[in-house]
N, C-alpha and C positions, 0 to 999 in steps of 0.2 A: 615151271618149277622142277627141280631134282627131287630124284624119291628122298634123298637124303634132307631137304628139307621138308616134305611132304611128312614124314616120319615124326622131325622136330618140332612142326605147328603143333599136329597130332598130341604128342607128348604135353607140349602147353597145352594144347586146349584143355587134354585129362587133368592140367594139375590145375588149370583155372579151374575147372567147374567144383574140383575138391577142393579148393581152399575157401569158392562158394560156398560149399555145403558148411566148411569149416567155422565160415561167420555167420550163417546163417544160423545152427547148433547153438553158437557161443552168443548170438545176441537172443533167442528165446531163454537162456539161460539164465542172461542177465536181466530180461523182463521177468520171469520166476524169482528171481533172488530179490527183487524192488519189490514186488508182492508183497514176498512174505515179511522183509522188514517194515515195510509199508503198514500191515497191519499188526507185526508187535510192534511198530512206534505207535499206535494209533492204540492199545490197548494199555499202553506203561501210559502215556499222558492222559489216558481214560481213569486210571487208576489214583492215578498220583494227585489228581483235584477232589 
């Protein structure tokens, strides 16, 4: 391989692993955010019977 592409893997692999980290971030997120409606849904039809 040329350093020239040596350089470019390089570059992908840092933006692979950051875009990892990126879905990684956004799906704990999205498990937090089901939580919490999870348990106001479960407290509004607690309520409402």
């Amino acid at each position: 391989m040329e350093a020239n592409e040596l350089k470019q893997m390089k570059e992908l692999e840092e933006e692979n692993a950051r875009l990892k980290s990126i879905v990684a971030n956004l799906a704990l997120e999205n498990d937090a955010v089901k939580n919490v409606l999870e348990k106001k849904l479960g407290r509004l039809t607690t309520n409402n019977k």
